[in-house]
C-alpha positions as CSV (number, residue, x, y, z in Angstrom):
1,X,-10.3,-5.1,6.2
2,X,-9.3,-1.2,5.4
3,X,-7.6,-1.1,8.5
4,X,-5.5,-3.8,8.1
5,X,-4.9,-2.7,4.1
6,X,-3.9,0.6,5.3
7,X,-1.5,-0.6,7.8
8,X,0.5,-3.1,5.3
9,X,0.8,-0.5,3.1
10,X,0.4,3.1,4.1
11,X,0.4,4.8,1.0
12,X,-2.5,3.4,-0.5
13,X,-4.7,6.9,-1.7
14,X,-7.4,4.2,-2.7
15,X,-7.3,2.1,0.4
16,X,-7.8,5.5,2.3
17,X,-10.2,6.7,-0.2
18,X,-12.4,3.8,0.3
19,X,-12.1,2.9,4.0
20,X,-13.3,7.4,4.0
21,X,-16.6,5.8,2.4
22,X,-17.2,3.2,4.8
23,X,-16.8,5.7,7.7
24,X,-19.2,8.3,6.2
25,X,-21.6,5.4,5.5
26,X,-21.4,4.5,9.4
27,X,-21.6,8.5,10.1
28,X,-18.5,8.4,11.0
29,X,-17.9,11.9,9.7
30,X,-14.1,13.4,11.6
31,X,-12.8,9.8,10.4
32,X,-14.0,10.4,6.6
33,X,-12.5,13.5,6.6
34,X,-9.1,12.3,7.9
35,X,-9.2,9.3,5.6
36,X,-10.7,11.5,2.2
37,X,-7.2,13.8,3.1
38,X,-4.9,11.1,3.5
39,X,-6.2,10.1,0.1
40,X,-5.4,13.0,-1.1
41,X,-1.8,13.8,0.3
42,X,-0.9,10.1,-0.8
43,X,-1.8,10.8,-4.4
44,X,1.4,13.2,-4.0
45,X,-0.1,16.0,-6.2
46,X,-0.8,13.4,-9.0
47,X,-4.0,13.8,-10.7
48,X,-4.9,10.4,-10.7
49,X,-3.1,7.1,-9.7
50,X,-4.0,4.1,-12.1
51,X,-4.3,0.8,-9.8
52,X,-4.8,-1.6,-12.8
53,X,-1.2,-2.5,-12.6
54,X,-1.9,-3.8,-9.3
55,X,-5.0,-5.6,-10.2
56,X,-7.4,-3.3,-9.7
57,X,-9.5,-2.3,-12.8
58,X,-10.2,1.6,-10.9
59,X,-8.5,5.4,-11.8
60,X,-8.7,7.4,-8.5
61,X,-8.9,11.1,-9.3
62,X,-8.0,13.5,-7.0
63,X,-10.9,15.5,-8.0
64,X,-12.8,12.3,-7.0
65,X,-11.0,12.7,-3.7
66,X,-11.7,16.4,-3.3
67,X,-15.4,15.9,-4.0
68,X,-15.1,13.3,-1.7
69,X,-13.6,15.9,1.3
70,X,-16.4,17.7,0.4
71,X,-19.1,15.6,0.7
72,X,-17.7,14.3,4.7
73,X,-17.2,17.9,5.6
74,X,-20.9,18.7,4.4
75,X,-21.8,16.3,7.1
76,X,-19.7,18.3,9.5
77,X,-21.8,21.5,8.6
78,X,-18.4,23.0,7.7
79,X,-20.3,24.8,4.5
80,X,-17.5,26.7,3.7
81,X,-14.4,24.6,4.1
82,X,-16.8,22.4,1.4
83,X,-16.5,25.2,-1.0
84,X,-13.1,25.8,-0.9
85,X,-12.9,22.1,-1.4
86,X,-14.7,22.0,-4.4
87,X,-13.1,25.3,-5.9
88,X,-10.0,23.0,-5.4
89,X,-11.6,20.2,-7.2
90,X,-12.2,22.2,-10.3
91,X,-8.8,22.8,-10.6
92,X,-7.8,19.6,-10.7
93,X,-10.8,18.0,-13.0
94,X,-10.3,17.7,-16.6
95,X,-11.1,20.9,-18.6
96,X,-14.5,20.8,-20.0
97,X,-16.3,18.6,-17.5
98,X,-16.9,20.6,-14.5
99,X,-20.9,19.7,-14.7
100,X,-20.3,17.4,-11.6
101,X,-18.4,20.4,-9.4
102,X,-20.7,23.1,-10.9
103,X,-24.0,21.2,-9.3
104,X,-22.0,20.3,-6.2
105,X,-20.9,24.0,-5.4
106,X,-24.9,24.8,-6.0
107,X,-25.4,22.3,-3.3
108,X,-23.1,23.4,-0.9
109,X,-24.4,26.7,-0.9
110,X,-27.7,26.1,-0.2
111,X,-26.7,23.6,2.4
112,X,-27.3,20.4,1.0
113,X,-25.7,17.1,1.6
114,X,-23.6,15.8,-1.0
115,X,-22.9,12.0,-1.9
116,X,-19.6,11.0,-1.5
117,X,-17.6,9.3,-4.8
118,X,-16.9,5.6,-4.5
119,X,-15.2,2.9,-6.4
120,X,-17.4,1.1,-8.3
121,X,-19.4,-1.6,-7.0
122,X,-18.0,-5.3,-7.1
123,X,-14.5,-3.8,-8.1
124,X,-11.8,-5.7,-6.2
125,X,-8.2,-6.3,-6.3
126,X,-7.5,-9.2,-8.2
127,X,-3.7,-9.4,-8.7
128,X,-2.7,-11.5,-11.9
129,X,-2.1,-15.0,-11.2
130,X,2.1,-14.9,-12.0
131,X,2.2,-12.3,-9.5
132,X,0.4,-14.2,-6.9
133,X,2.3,-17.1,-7.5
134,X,6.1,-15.6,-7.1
135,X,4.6,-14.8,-3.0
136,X,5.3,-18.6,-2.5
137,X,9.1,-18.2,-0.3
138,X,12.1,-19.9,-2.7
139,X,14.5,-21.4,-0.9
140,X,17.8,-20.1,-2.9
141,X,20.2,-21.4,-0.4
142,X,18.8,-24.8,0.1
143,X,19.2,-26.4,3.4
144,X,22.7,-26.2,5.4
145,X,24.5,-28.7,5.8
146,X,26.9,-29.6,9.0
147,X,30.8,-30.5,7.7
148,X,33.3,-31.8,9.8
149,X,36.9,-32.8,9.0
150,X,37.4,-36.5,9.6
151,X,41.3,-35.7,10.0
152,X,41.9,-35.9,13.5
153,X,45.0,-33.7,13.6
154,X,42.9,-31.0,11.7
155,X,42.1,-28.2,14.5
156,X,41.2,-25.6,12.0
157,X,38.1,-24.4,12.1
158,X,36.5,-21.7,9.9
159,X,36.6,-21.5,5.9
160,X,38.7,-21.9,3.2
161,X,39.7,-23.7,-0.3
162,X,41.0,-27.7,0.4
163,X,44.1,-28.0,1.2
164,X,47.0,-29.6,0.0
165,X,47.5,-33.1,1.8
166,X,50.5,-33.5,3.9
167,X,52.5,-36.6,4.3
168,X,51.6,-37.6,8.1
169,X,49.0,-35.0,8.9
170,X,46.4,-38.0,9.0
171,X,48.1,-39.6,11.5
172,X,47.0,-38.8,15.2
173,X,48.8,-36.9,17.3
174,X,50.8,-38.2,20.5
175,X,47.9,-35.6,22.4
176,X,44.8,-37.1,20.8
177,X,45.7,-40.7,21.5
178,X,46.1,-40.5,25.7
């Protein structure tokens, strides 16, 4: 279902974020670590991206993402690329609550695993119903419609405004009659 989110719409930091979850979930560590940095470089340096407008009730943070990196490259034994990653998360978390990164950074350096950040359970995207219901197609043009002149001397063909009628012109011609 990720993969199919993430192909209709590939900018989608939280569709990224959580199909990197599922993969480190199935130990599928070099795909986590792709998805947790497409995340990241589709926040576009935002610290967060609010999905409630969409109809999600979720903040992603790209601190969230970073710890996130982290946590898939601690998996990979890549100790100090996990570091980096954190010192990089503390930048972007909000001053005065670096608890979370402190501990992390604690556990990467004695080389323990660290649990990835997820969105919480039984969160989905639930779109409001007006939105959902402007998907159905309008038809604005309504269905076409087949004219033909009944004037049997009238061999224009294309568009234009009515004519003027002619004396004669209904009449058919010498041509049309043999």
């Amino acid at each position: 279902a990720f993969d199919k989110t993430v192909a209709k719409d590939n900018s989608l930091a939280v569709g990224f974020f959580q199909r990197g979850f599922v993969h480190l979930k199935l130990e599928m560590y070099e795909e986590a670590l792709s998805d947790y940095h497409m995340a990241f470089r589709h926040l576009r340096k935002n610290p967060f991206i609010d999905y409630k407008q969409l109809g999600l009730r979720h903040i992603l943070y790209a601190w969230e993402v970073l710890y996130s990196t982290a946590a898939a490259q601690c998996r990979l034994q890549q100790w100090q690329e996990a570091r980096v990653t954190l010192d990089k998360a503390v930048v972007w978390r909000p001053e005065g609550r670096t608890a979370i990164l402190d501990l992390a950074l604690e556990r990467v350096q004695n080389h323990l695993f660290l649990e990835p950040m997820q969105v919480p359970l039984g969160e989905f995207f639930r779109p409001r119903k007006k939105e959902v219901e402007q998907l159905d197609s309008k038809d604005f043009l309504g269905k076409p419609k087949v004219i033909s002149s009944i004037i049997p001397n009238d061999e224009y063909i294309g568009f234009e405004p009515l004519r003027p009628q002619k004396q004669g012109f209904y009449e058919p011609s010498a041509d049309a009659l043999r």
